[in-house]
C-alpha positions in Angstrom: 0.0 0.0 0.0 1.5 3.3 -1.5 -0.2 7.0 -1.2 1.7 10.5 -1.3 1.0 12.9 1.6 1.9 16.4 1.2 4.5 15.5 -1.6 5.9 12.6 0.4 5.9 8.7 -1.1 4.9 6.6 1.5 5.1 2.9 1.1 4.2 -0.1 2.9 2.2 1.7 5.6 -0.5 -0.9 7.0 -3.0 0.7 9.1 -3.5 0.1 13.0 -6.8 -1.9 13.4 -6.7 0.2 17.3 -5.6 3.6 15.9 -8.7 3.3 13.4 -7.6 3.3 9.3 -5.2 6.4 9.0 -1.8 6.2 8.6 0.8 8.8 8.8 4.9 8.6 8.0 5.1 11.0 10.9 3.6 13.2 13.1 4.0 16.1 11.9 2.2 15.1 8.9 -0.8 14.4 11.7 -0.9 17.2 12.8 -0.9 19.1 9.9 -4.0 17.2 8.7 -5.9 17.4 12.1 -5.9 20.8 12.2 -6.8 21.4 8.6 -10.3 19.4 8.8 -10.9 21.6 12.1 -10.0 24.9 10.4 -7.5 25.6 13.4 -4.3 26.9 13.4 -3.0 24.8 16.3 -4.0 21.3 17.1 -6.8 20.2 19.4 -5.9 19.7 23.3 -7.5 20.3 26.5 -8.2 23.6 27.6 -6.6 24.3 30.8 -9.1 25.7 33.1 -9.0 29.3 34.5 -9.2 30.2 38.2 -12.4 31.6 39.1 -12.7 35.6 41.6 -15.3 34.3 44.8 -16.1 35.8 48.0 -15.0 34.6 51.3 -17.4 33.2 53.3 -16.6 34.2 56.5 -14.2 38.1 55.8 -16.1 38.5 52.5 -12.2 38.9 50.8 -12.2 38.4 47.4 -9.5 35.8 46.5 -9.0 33.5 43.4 -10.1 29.1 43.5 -10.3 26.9 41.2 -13.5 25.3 40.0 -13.3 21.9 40.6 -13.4 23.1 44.2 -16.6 24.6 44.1 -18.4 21.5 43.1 -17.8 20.5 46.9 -19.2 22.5 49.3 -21.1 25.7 49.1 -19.5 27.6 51.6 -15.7 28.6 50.0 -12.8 30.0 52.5 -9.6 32.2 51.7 -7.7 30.2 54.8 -7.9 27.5 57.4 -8.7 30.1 60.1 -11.4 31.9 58.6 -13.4 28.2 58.1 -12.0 27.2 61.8 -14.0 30.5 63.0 -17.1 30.1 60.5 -17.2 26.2 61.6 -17.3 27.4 65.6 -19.5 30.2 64.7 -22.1 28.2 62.6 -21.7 25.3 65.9 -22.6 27.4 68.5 -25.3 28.8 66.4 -27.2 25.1 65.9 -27.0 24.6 69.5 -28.4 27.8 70.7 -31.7 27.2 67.9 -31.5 23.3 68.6 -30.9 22.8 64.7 -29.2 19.4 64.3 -28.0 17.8 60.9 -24.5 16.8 59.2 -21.9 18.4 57.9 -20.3 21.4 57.8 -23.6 23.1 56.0 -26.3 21.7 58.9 -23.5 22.0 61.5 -24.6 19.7 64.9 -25.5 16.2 66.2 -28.7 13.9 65.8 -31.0 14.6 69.1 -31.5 11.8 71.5 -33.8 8.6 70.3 -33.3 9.0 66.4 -30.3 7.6 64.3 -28.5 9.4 61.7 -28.5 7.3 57.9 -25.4 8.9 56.9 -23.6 9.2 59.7 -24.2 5.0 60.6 -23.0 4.9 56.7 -20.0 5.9 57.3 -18.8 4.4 60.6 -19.7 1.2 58.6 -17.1 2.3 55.8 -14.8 3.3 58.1 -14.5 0.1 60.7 -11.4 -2.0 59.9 -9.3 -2.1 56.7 -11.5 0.0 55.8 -10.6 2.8 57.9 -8.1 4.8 55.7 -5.8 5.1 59.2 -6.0 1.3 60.1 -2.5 -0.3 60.5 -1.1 3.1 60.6 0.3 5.6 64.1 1.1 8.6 64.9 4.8 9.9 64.4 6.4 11.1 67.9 5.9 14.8 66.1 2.9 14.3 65.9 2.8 13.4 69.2 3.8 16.4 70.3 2.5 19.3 68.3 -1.1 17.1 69.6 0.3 17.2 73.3 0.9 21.0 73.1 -2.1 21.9 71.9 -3.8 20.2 74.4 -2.0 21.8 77.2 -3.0 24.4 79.3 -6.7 23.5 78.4 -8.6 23.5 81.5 -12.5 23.8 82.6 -13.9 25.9 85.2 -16.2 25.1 87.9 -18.5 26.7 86.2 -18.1 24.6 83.1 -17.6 21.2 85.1 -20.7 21.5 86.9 -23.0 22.3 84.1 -21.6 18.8 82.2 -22.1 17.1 85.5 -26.0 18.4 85.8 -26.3 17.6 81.8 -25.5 14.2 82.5 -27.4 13.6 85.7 -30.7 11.5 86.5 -33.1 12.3 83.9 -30.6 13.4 81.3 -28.2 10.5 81.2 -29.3 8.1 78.5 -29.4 5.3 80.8 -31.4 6.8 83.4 -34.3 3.9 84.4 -36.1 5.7 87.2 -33.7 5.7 90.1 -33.2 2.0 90.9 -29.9 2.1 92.6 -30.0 1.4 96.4 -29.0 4.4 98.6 -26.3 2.8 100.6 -24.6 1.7 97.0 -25.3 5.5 96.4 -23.7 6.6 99.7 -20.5 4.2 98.9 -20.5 5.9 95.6 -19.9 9.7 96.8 -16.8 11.4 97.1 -17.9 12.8 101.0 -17.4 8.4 101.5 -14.2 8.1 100.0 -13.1 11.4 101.8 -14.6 10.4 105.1 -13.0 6.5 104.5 -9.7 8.4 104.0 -9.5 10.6 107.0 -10.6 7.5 109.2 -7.6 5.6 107.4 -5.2 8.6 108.6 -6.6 8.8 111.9 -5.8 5.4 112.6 -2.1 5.0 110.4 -3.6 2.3 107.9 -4.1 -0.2 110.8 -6.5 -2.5 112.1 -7.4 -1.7 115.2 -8.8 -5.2 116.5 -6.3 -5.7 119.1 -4.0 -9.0 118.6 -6.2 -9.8 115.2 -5.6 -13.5 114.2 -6.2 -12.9 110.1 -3.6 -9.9 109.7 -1.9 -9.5 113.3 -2.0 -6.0 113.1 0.6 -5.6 110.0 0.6 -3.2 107.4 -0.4 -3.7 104.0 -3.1 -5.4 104.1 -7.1 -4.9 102.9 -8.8 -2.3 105.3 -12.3 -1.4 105.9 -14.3 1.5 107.5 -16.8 0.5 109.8 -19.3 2.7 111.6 -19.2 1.9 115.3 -23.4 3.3 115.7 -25.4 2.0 113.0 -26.0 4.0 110.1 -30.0 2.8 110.0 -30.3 3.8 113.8 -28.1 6.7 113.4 -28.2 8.3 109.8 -27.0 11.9 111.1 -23.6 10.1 111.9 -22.9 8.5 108.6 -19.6 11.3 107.5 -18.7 11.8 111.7 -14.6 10.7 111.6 -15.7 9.7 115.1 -18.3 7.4 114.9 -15.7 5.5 112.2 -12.5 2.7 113.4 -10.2 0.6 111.0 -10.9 -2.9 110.6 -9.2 -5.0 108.4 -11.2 -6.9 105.7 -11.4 -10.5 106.8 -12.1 -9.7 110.4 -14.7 -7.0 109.4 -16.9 -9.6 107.1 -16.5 -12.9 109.4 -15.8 -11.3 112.9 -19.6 -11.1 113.2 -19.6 -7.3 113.2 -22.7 -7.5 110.6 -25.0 -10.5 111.7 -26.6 -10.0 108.2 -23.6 -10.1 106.1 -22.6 -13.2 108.0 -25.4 -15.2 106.8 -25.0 -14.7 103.6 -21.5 -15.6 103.2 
């Protein structure tokens, strides 16, 4: 197969069955040709695209982006602080109207009793190998510019009292009417542990059982308060440091000091 091409013989050109039936001796001869049956005067490419003048959304500063970006979100920012601030701002706003949604543009959390569809979406594509961090840590750099930023970051009073009360009673999420016995309660409370402590103190972590045949009066071993007046016959002296002696554990379960206890065991 023989054919001239702009003066040039060519000869023994087979076409590519991929490439389609055209044949060329070179590519200049390609080109030539391409941009002839376009009427162009350099060949066809892609356009590179141009970058686009938008608003910020936070400063309102006019700054350049390109438009491939715009496709993703509605709200566009000139810098990582401006959409920190709008992303805080637009937070404590959906709290303050109880407005709850997803993402950045319906900025919140689900309310109690209903489950989010996108958000259980994702922790499904994100458990495992699927999770794009799995099998991956944190470099010690990391470590550190986390650990820095983290301290000095401390609540008030004021603060720590309010999350206490939002979590209380009728506003934990597994609140079931106030089943938990009052003595368990009592145990429970930080005026206990205190008042257990000071008794502790008071007697230099000892039992005081004299000549005590499970720990003979040695340190180190398992100690319990123990109300000398009865906390059901005298509930005004539960927290008095005097109405409370160290007993060791053994001797204060089996040395018949509560009848009931002994029973059971």
């Amino acid at each position: 197969m023989s054919y001239q091409i702009y003066g040039v013989l060519v000869k023994h050109v087979t076409p590519r069955p991929s490439k389609g039936l055209r044949s060329f001796c070179r590519i200049k001869c390609c080109v030539e040709i391409s941009c002839c049956q376009h009427n162009t005067s350099q060949p066809r490419g892609r356009k590179k695209p141009k970058m686009v003048k938008k608003n910020c959304s936070y400063c309102k500063k006019e700054f350049e982006i390109w438009p491939y970006r715009l496709k993703r979100s509605n709200r566009v920012y000139c810098s990582k602080e401006c959409k920190n601030n709008d992303s805080s701002r637009l937070m404590i706003e959906a709290h303050k109207n109880k407005e709850f949604g997803f993402g950045i543009s319906s900025i919140g959390g689900f309310p109690k009793g209903k489950k989010n569809p996108k958000l259980s979406g994702i922790k499904k594509k994100l458990i495992g190998k699927l999770n794009p961090f799995y099998g991956k840590k944190h470099t010690k750099k990391t470590k550190e510019r986390i650990k820095k930023s983290k301290l000095g970051q401390l609540h008030s009073i004021e603060t720590k009292e309010l999350m206490s009360s939002q979590r209380k009673k009728e506003n934990h999420w597994n609140w079931q009417g106030g089943i938990t016995p009052l003595n368990k309660i009592l145990r429970l409370s930080s005026k206990w542990k205190i008042w257990r402590e000071l008794v502790f103190l008071r007697d230099n972590f000892l039992c005081q059982n004299t000549n005590c045949e499970y720990c003979k009066n040695q340190m180190g071993v398992k100690l319990h308060p123990h109300h000398i007046k009865s906390i059901k016959l005298f509930p005004e002296l539960i927290f008095d440091i005097n109405n409370g002696i160290t007993y060791c554990a053994e001797f204060h379960i089996k040395g018949g000091l509560h009848k009931a206890i002994q029973k059971i065991r």
